[in-house]
N, C-alpha and C positions, 0 to 999 in steps of 0.2 A: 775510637782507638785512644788510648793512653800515651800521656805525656811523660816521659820519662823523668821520674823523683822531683814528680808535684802530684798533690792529692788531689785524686779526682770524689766526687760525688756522685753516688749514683742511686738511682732509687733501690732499694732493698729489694728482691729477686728471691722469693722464697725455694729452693731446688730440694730441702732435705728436712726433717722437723730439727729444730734448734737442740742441744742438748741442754742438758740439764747442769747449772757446774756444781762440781764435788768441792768435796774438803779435800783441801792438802796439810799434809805434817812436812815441814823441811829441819832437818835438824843442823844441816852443813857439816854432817860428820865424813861425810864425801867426798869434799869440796880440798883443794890444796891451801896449804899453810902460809898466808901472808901474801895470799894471791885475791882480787875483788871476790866478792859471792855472785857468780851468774850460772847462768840456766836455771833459777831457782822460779822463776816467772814472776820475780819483785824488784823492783829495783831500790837501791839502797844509795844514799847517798847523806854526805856530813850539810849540816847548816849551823849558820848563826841565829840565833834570836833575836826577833826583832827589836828597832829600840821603844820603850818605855812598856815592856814585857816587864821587866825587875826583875828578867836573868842576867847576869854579867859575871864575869869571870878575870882575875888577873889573866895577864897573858905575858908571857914571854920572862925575864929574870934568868936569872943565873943557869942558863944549860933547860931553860922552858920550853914550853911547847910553842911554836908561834903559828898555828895554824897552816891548812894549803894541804893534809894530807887528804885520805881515804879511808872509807871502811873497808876493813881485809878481815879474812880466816885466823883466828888464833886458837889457842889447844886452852882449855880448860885444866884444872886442877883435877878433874875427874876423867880424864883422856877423851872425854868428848869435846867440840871445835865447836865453835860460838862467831858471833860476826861481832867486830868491836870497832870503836873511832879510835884515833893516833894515840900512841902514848902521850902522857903529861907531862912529864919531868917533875921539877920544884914545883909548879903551877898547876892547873887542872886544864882539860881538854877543852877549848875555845868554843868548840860543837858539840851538836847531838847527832841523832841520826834520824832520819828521813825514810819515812817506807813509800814508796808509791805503786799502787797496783794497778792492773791492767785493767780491772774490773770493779764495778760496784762492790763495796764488802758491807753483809748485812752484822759477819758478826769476825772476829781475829782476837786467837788467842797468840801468846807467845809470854818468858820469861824474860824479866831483866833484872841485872843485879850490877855490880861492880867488879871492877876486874883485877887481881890480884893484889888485893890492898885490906889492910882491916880497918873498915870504915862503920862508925856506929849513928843508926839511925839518919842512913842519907836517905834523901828524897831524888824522886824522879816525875815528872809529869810528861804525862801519856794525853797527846791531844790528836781527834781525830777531825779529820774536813772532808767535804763533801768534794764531789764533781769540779764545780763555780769557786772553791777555795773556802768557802763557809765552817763553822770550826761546829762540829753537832756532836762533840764527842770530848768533855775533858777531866783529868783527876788526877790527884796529883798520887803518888804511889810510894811507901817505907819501906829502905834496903836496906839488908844490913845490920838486925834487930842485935846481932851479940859480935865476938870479935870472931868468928868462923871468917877465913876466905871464899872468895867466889860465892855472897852470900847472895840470893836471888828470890822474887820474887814473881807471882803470874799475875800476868794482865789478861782478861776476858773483857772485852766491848762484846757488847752485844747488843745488836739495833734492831733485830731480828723482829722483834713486835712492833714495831712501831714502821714510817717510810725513807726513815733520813738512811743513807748510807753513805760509806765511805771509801776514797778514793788514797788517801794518804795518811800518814801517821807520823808526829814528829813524839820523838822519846828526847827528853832532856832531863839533865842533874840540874838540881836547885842547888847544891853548895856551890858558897860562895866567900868561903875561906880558904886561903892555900898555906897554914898551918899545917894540914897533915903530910908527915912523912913517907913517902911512897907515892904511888901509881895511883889515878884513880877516873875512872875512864866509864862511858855507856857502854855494857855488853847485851846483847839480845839474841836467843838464843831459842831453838822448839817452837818454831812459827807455824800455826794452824791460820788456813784463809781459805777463801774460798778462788777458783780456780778454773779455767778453762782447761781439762783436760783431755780434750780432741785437739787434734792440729788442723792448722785450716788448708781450705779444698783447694788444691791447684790442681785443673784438670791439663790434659794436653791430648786433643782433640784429633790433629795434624801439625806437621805430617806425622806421615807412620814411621815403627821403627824399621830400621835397614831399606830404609827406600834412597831413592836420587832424587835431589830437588835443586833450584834454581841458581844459576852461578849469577846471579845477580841480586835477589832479596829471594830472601822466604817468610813469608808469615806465619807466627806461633803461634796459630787457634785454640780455643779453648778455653776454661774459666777459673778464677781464682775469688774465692771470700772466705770471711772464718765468721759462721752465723751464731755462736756462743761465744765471741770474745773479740779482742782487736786485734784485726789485720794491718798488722805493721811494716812488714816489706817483705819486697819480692823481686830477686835477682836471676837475668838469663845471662847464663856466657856461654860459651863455647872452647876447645880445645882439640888438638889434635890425636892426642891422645886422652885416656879413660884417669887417667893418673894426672892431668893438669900437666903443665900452667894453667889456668884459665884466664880470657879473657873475655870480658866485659860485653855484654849486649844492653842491656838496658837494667835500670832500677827505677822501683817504685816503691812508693808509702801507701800504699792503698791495692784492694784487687780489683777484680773485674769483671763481676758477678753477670754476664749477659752469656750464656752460654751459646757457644759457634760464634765468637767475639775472637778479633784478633788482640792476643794479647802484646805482642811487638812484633816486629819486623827486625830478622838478619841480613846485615850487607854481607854477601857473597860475595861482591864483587872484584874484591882482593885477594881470594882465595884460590890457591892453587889447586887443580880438580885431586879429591881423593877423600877418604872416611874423616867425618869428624863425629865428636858428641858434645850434642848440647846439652843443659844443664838447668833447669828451674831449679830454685830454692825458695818456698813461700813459709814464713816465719810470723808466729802473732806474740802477741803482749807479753803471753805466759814461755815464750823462749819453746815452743812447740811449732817444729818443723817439720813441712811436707817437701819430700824431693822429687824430681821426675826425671828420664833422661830418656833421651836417642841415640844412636848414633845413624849419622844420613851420610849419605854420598854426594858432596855437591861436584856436578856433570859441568865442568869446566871447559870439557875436551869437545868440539863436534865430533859429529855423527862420522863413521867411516862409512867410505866408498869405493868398492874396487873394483873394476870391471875386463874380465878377464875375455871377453870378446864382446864387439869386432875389436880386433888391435888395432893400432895407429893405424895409419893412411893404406889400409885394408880394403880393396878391392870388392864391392858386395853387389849385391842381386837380387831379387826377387825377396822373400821374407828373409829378414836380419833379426836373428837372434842373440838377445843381449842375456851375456851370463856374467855371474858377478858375485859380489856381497853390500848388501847396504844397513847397517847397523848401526847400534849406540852402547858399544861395555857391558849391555846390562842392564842399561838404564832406559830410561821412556823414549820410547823409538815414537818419532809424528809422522813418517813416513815419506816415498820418496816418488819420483817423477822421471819420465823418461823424454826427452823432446828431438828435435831436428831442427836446424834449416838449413839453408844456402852459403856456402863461404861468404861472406861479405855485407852479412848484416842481415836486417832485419828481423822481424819476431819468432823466436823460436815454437811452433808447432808439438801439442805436447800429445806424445803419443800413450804413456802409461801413467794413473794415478795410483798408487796402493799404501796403503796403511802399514803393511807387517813389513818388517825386518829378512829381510834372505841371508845367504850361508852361503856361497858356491853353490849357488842353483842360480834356474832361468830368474830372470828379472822381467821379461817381455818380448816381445816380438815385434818385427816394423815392415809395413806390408810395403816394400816401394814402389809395388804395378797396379796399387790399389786406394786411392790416385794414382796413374803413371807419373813418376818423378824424371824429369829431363837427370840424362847421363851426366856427370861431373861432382865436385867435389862438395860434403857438404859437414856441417857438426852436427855430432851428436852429442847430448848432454845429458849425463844420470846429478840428479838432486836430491838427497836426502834430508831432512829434517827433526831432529830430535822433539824431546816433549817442551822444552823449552825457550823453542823457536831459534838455536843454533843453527845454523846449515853448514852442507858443504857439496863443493860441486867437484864433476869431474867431466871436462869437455874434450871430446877427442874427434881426428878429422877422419872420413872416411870418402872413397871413391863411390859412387852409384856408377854399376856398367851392369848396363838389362839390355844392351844390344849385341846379338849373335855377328861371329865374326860372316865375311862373304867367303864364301867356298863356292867354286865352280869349273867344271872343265870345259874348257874353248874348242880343242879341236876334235873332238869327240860327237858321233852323229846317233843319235839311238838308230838300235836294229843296223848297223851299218856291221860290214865287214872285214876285220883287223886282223893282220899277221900274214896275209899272202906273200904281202914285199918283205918280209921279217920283222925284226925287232920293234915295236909300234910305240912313236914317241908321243906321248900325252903333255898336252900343255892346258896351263888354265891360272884362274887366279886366288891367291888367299891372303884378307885381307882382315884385320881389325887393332883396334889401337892397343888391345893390351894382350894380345896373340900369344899362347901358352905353347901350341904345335899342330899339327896337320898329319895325316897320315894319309896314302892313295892306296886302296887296294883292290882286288878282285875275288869274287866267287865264281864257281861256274859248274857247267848242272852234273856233274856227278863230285862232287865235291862238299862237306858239312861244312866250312866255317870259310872265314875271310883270312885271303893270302897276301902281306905286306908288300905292295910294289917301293915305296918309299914314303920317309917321313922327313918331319923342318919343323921346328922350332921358330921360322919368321916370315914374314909375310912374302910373298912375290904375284908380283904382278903381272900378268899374262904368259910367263916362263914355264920353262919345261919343270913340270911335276915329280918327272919319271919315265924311265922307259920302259916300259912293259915285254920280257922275251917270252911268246909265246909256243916258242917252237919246240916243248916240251909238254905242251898240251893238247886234248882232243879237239876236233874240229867239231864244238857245238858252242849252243850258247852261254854266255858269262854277262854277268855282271862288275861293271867296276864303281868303286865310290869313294867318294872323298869328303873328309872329317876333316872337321877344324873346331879347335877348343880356343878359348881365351882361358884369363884368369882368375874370373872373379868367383866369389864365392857364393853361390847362389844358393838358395831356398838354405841358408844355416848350413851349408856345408854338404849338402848329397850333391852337389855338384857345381857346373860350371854354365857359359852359356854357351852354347855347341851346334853348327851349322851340318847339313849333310846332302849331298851331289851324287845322286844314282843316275847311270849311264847302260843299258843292255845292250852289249854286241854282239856280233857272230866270230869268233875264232873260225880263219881261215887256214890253210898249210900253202905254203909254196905249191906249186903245180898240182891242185887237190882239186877237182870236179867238182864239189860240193854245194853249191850254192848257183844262183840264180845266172849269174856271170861265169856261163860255164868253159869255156877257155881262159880266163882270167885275164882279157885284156882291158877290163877296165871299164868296157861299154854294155850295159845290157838294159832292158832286153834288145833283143839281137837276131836275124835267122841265123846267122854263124851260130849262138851258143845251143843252137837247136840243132845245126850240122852235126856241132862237136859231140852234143851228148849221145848221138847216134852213131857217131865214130865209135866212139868208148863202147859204147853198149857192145859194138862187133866186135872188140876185142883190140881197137884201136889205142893208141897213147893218146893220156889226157892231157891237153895243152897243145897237141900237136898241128 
């Protein structure tokens, strides 16, 4: 990984054939008026002569030049735009100018002449240097032959047969009189060089575009070199918008030719969750730039979790079905957990693992008879987990009741005989902790469904149920039976936990022969009820 704006080294990494570089013509006819010459892929710059060169110049005098300017854009006498050093004044210009290029140069043409002045037979020497500063290139060059303005002539180095090449070029005037009246100044102008005209590779590898990435660092994979020229810098920032401010992730003088190489690391960490774009700029010698951009989502926010059953301190039973939603915006869902335990500690019990994301659908189910879970209170907890190890939880308390309330009738005998003495009082008991209602009824045999004796909503304890008036029905058999529901919510909702007390009696009438006790006094068997029923038979009163 790269050190942010320090040159790394790295071994050359061939990915692509090298190109070949072209000739370039720059004229600066493009270029604005009194502004430096860039993007041209040269750089220009003024100098002094070294000492015991045997250049020297006055400097300074009445309204003179005193050096400190720049090379800038001026317009020619022919409406074309030329690069020139500062004006002179009374004096001549202190400098020359300086060409330094990004590349080896086997051969550079361009003109120089003077600049708005009639000057006759001035000189200029044209020296050229190597890589190491070695001068492998010099001549001295006549401007100027008659009194013409803007008079100019061409330089052509050409190293081209031979192996010396060059890296820089200083143009200087040899006068060294300030006799002439007017201006008189280096202009250089119609620069042929050679050139790197590919821009260098910045790849960007990951992340992808319109994806969510990490609200803490992201790494900028990828590679960056320029294998025909110098790779000079290479800038990431980021912004909220596509339109800037931008700000600053990392710089370098150098690329980072290993391809699936991280090329920096973004702190997230600061960032509030929402769209940004990032931004490479990889720029080489020749002022030829590759750009790249994303925009990413950095997932600031956790994971959502909602859980739309069981509800709070929720009454359940048998399988608990958990519905809900467990999500991330949109972004990388790691997925999420279902658990349990005991009010008051210990390790939560995990009942579901899954990967995907829900919507208002089931999330799982929790079997509590399967281990039998003892009755009472316990937590459940949904956990979800984003792609980049965000969580968020949601713990809520629920009741386990998997026991059937007690339902029973006390004074009730099967096959016994009710309603001789009249109205038959039923006692018994219903009994459980979170008791919903009870109902007592009767069927009986010419009859299709069950007939409400009475109903409660709370428990009682060996008391009267109900009283049963049968004295609007026939004298055969019946069934009675007693229901009791709690509250809880059993199996996900088809119901409750629900107890049931079947009793078969005989429906008797007041003074009705029917039955085994046939005088109905209570005692049988009997020879009386054997009297009786022979009484009857002849035509006797029953009960008599």
């Amino acid at each position: 990984m790269r050190v942010a704006s320090r040159l790394v080294v790295l071994a050359c990494v061939g990915f692509s054939t090298p190109v070949v570089l072209a000739q370039r013509l720059v004229t600066f006819d493009s270029l604005a008026l009194g502004a430096a010459p860039a993007g041209t892929g040269v750089t220009f710059q003024l100098f002094s002569p070294p000492a015991g060169s045997g250049i020297a110049w006055p400097v300074g005098g009445a309204g003179g030049y005193t050096g400190g300017g720049a090379v800038t854009v001026a317009a020619t006498s022919t409406g074309t735009r030329a690069v020139q050093t500062p004006l002179a004044g009374p004096g001549f210009s202190p400098e020359g100018i300086r060409m330094l290029f990004a590349v080896d140069q086997p051969r550079v043409k361009f003109t120089v002449g003077v600049g708005e002045v009639s000057v006759l037979n001035a000189m200029y020497r044209v020296t050229g240097y190597n890589g190491a500063g070695t001068a492998v290139f010099t001549r001295d060059y006549p401007v100027g032959n008659s009194s013409s303005l803007n008079c100019n002539t061409l330089v052509d180095i050409d190293l081209s047969g031979g192996t010396s090449r060059m890296r820089r070029i200083d143009v200087v005037s040899l006068i060294q009189s300030s006799g002439v009246n007017g201006e008189y100044r280096e202009v250089i102008d119609s620069l042929e060089y050679f050139a790197d005209v590919t821009p260098p590779q910045l790849v960007l590898n990951s992340p992808a575009n319109d994806t969510c990435v990490s609200p803490v660092s992201v790494p900028i994979v990828g590679f960056s070199q320029d294998l025909d020229g110098t790779y000079t810098r290479e800038v990431w920032e980021f912004s909220a918008s596509a339109d800037g401010p931008w700000t600053n992730i990392a710089t370098f003088t150098s690329g980072f030719g290993a391809p699936g190489g991280t090329l920096t690391t973004w702190n997230t960490s600061t960032l509030a969750s929402g769209w940004y774009f990032v931004r490479g700029t990889a720029t080489n010698a020749d002022q030829l730039v590759t750009t790249v951009h994303r925009r990413l989502f950095v997932d600031n926010v956790p994971p959502v979790v909602v859980l739309r059953s069981p509800v709070a301190s929720e009454l359940v039973g048998g399988t608990v079905c958990f519905d809900g939603s467990v999500s991330d915006n949109g972004c990388t869902f790691g997925g999420y957990s279902l658990a349990y335990r005991a009010v008051g500690g210990g390790a939560f019990t995990t009942i579901v693992n899954s990967p995907t994301a829900v919507t208002n659908d089931p999330l799982g189910t929790w079997n509590t008879r399967s281990p039998l879970l003892s009755d009472g209170n316990y937590e459940v907890r949904v956990t979800a987990t984003d792609g980049f190890g965000s969580t968020a939880q949601l713990i809520r308390n629920v009741t386990i009741d998997n026991t059937a309330p007690t339902a029973v009738m006390t004074n009730v005998v099967a096959c016994e005989g009710l309603g001789a003495e009249g109205p038959v009082v039923i006692r018994g008991t219903v009994n459980d902790a979170n008791i919903s209602g009870w109902a007592l009824q009767y069927t009986t045999g010419n009859s299709t469904g069950w007939t409400t004796i009475a109903t409660g909503t709370t428990n009682v304890s060996n008391g009267v149920l109900g009283v049963w008036n049968v004295s609007t029905l026939p004298a055969c058999a019946a069934t009675l039976r007693l229901t009791a529901t709690d509250r809880s919510n059993v199996n996900c909702g088809s119901g409750a936990n629900q107890s049931e007390n079947y009793i078969s009696v005989r429906i008797k009438r007041p003074g009705s022969c029917s039955d085994i006790d046939f005088n109905n006094n209570g005692v049988f068997p009997e020879d009386q009820d054997v009297v009786d029923f022979f009484n009857v038979l002849a035509g006797g009163a029953c009960g008599g």
